[in-house]
PDB file with one MODEL, atoms N, CA, C and O in Angstrom:
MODEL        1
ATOM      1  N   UNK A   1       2.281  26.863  14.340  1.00  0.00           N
ATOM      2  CA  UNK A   1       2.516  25.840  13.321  1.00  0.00           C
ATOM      3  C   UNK A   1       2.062  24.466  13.819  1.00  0.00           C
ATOM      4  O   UNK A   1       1.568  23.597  13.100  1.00  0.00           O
ATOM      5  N   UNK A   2       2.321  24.359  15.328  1.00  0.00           N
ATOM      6  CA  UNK A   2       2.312  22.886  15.217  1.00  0.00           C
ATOM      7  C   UNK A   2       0.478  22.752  15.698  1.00  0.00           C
ATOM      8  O   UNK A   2      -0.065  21.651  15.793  1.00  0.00           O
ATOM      9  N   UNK A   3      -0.176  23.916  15.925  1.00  0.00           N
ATOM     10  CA  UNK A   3      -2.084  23.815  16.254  1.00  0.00           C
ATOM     11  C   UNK A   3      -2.432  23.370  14.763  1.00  0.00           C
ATOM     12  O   UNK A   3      -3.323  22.550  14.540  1.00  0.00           O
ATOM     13  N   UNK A   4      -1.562  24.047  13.613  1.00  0.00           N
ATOM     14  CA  UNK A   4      -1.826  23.677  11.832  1.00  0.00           C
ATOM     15  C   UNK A   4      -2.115  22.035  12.044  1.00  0.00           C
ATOM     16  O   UNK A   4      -3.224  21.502  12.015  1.00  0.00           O
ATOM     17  N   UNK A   5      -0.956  21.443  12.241  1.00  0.00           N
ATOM     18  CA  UNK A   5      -0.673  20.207  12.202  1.00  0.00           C
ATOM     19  C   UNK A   5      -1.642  19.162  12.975  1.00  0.00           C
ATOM     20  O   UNK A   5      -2.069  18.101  12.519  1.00  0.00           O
ATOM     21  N   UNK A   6      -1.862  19.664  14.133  1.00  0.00           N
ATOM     22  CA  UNK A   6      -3.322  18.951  15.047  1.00  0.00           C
ATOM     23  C   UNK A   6      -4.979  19.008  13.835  1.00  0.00           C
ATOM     24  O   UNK A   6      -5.726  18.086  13.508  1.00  0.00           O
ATOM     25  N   UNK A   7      -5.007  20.277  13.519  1.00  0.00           N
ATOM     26  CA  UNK A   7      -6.312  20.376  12.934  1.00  0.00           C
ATOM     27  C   UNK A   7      -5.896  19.747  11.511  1.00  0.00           C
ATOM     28  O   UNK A   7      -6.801  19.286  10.815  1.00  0.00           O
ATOM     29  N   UNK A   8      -4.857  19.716  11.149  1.00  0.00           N
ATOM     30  CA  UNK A   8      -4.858  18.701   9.743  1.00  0.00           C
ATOM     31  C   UNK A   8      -4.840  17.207  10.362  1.00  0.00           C
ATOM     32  O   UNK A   8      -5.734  16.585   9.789  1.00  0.00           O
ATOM     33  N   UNK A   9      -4.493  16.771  10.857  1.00  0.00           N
ATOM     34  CA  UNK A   9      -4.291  15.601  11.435  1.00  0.00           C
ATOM     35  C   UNK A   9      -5.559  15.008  11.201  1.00  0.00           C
ATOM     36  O   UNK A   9      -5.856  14.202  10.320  1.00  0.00           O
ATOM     37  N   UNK A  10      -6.776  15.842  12.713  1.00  0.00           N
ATOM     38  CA  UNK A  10      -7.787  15.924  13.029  1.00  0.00           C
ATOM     39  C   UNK A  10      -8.794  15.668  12.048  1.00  0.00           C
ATOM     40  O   UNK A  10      -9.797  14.983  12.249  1.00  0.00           O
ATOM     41  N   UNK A  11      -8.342  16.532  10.438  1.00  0.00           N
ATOM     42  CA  UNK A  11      -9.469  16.491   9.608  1.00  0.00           C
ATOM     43  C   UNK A  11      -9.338  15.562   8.505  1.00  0.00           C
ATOM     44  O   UNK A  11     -10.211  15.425   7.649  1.00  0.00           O
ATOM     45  N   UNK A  12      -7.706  14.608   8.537  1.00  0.00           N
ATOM     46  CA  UNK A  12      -7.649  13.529   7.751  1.00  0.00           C
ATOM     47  C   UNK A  12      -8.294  12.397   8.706  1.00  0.00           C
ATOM     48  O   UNK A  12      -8.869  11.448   8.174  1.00  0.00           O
ATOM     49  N   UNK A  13      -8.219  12.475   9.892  1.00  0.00           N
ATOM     50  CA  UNK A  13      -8.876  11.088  10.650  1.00  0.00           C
ATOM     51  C   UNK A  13     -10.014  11.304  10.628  1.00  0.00           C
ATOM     52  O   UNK A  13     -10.635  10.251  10.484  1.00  0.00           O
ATOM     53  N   UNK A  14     -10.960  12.593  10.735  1.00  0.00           N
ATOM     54  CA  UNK A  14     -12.326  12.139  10.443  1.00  0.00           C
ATOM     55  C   UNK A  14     -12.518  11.854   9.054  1.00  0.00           C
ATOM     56  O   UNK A  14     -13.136  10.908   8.568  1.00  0.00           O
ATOM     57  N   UNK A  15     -11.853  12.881   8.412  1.00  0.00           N
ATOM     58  CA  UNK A  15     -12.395  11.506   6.661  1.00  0.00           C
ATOM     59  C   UNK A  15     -12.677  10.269   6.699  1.00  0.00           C
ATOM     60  O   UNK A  15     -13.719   9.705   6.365  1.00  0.00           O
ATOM     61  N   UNK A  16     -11.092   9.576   7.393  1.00  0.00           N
ATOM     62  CA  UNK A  16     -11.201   8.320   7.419  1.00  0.00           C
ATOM     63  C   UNK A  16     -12.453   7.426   8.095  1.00  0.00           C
ATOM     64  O   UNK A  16     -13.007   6.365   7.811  1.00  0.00           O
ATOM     65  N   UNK A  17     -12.557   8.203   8.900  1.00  0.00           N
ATOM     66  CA  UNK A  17     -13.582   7.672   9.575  1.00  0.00           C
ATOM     67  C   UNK A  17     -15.032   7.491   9.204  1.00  0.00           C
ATOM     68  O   UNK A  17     -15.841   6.624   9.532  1.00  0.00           O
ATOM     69  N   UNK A  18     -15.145   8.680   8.333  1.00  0.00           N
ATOM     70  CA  UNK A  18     -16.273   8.835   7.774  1.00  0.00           C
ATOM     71  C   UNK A  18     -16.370   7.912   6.983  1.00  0.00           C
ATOM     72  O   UNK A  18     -17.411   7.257   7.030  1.00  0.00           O
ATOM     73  N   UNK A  19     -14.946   7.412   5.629  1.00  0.00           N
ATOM     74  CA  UNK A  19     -15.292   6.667   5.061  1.00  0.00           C
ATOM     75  C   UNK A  19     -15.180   5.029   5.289  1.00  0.00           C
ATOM     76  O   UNK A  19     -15.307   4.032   4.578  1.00  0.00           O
ATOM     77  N   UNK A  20     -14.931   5.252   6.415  1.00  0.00           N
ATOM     78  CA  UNK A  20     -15.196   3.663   6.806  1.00  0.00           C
ATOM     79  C   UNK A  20     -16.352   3.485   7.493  1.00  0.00           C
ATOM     80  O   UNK A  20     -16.864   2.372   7.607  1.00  0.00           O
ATOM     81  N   UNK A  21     -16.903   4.665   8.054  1.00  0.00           N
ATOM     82  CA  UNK A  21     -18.614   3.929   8.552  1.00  0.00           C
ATOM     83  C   UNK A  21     -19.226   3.985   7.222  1.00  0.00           C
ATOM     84  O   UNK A  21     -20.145   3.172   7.128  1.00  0.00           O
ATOM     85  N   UNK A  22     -19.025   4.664   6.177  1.00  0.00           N
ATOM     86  CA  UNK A  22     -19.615   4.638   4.933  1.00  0.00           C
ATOM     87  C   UNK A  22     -19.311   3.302   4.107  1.00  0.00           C
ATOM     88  O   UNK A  22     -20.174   2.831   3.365  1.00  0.00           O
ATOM     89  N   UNK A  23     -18.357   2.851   4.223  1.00  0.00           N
ATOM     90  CA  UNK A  23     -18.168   1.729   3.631  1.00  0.00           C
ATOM     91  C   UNK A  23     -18.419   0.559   4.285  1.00  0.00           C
ATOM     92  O   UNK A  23     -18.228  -0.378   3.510  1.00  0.00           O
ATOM     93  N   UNK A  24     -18.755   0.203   5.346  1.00  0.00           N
ATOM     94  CA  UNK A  24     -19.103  -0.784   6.899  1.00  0.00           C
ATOM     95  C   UNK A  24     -21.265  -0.728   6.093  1.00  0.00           C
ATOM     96  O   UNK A  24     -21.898  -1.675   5.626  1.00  0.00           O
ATOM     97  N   UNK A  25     -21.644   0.486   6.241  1.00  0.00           N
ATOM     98  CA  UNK A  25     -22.695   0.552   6.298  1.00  0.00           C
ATOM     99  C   UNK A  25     -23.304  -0.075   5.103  1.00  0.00           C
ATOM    100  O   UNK A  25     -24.336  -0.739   5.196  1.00  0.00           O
ATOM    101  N   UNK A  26     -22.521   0.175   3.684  1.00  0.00           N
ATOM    102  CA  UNK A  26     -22.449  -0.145   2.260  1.00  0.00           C
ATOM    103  C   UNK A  26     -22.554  -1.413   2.342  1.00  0.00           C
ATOM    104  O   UNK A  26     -23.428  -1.925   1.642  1.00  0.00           O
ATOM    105  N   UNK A  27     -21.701  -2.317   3.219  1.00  0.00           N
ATOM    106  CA  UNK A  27     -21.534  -3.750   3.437  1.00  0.00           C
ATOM    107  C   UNK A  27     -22.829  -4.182   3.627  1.00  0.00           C
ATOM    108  O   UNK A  27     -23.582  -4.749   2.836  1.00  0.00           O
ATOM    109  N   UNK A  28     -23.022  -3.796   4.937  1.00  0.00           N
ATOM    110  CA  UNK A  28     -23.985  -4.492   5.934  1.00  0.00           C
ATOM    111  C   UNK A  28     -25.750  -4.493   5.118  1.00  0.00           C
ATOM    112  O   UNK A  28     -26.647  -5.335   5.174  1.00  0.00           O
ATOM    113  N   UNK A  29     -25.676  -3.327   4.498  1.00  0.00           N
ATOM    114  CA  UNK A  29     -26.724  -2.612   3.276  1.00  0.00           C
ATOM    115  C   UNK A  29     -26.991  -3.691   2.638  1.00  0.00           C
ATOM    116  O   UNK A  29     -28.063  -4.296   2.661  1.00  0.00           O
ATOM    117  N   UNK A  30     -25.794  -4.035   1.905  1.00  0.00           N
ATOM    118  CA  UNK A  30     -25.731  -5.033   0.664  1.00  0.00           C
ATOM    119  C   UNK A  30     -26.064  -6.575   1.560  1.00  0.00           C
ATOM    120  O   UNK A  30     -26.953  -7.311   1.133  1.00  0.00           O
ATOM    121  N   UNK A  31     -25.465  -6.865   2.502  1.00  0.00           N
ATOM    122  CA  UNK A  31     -25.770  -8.062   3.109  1.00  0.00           C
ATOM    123  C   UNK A  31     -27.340  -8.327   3.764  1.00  0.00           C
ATOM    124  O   UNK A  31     -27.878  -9.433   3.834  1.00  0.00           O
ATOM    125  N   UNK A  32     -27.931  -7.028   4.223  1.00  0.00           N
ATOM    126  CA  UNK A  32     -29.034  -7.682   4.402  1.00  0.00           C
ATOM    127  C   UNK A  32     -30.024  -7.556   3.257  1.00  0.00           C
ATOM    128  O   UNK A  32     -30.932  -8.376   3.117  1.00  0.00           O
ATOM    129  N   UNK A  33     -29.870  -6.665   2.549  1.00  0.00           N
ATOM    130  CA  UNK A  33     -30.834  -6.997   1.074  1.00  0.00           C
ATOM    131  C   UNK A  33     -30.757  -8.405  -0.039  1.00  0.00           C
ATOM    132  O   UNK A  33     -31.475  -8.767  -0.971  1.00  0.00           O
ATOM    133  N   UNK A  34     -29.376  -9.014   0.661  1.00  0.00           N
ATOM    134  CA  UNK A  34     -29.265  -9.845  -0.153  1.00  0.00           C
ATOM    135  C   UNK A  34     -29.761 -11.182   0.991  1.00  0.00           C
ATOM    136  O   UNK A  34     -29.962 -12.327   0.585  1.00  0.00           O
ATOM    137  N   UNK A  35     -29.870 -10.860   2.136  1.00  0.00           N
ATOM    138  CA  UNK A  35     -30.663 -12.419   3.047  1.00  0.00           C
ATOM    139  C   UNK A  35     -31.240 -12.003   3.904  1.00  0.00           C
ATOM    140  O   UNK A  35     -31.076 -12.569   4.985  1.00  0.00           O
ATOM    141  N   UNK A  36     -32.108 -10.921   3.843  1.00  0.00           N
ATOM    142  CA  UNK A  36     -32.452 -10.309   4.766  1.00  0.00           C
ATOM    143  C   UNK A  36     -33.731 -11.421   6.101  1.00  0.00           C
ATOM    144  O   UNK A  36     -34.182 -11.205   7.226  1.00  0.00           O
ATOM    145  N   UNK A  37     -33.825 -12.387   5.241  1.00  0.00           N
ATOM    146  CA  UNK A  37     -35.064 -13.106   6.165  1.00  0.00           C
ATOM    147  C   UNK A  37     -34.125 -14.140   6.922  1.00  0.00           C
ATOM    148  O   UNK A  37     -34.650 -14.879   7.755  1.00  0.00           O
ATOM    149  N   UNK A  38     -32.675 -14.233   6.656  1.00  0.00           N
ATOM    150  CA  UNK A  38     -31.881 -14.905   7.779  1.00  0.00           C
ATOM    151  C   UNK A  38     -31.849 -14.202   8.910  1.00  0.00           C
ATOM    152  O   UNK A  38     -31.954 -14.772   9.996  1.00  0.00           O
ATOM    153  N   UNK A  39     -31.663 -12.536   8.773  1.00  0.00           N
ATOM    154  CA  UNK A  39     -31.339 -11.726   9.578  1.00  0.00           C
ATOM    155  C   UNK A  39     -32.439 -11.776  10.934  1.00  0.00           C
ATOM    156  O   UNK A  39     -32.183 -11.692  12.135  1.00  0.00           O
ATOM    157  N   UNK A  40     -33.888 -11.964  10.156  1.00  0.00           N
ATOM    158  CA  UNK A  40     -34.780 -11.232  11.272  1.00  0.00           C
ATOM    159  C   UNK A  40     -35.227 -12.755  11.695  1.00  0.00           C
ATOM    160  O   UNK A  40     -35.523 -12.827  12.888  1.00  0.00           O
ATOM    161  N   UNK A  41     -35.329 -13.873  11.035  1.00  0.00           N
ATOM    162  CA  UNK A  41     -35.193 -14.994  12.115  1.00  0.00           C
ATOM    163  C   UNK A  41     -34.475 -15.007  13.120  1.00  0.00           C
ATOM    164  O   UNK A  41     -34.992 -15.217  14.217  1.00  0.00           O
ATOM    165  N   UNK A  42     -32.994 -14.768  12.986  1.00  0.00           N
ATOM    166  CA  UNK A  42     -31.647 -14.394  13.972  1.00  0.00           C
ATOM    167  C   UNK A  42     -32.549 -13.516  14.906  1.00  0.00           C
ATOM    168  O   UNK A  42     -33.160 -14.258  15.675  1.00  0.00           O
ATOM    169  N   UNK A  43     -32.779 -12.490  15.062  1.00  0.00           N
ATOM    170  CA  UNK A  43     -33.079 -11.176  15.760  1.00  0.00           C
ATOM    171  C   UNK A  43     -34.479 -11.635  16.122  1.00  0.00           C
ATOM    172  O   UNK A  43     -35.036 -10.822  16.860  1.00  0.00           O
ATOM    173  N   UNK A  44     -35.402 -12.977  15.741  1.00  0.00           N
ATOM    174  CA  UNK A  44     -36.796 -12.835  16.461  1.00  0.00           C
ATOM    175  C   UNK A  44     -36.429 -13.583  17.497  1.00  0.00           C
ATOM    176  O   UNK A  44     -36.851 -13.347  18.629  1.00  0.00           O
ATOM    177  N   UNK A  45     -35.325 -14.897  17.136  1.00  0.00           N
ATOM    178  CA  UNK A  45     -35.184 -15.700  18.762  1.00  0.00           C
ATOM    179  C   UNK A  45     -34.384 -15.746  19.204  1.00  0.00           C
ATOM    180  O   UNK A  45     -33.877 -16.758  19.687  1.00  0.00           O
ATOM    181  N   UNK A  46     -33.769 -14.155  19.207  1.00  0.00           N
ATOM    182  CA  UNK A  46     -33.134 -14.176  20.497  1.00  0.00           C
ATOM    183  C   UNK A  46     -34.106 -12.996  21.497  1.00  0.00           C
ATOM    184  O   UNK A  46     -33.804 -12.788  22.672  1.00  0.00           O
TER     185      UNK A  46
ENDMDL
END
C-alpha cells in the first residue's frame, strides 16, 4: 500500500512539473516574440 502511495505521489509531482516548465516556457515564448530585438542586443554584449 504504502509503494501505491510513492508512485502516486511521484506521478502528481511530475505533472506538476511538467506543467510548470510548460507554462515558464509559454511565458518566456510570449516575451521574446513580443521584444525579441531587446533580447539579442542583451545576449550580443555580453
Amino acid at each position: 500500500m504504502e509503494h501505491h502511495m510513492i508512485s502516486l505521489r511521484l506521478l502528481v509531482f511530475t505533472l506538476l512539473l511538467c506543467l510548470c516548465a510548460g507554462t515558464l516556457q509559454a511565458i518566456a515564448w510570449e516575451v521574446n516574440e513580443a521584444d525579441g530585438s531587446t533580447t539579442t542586443c542583451a545576449s550580443s554584449e555580453q
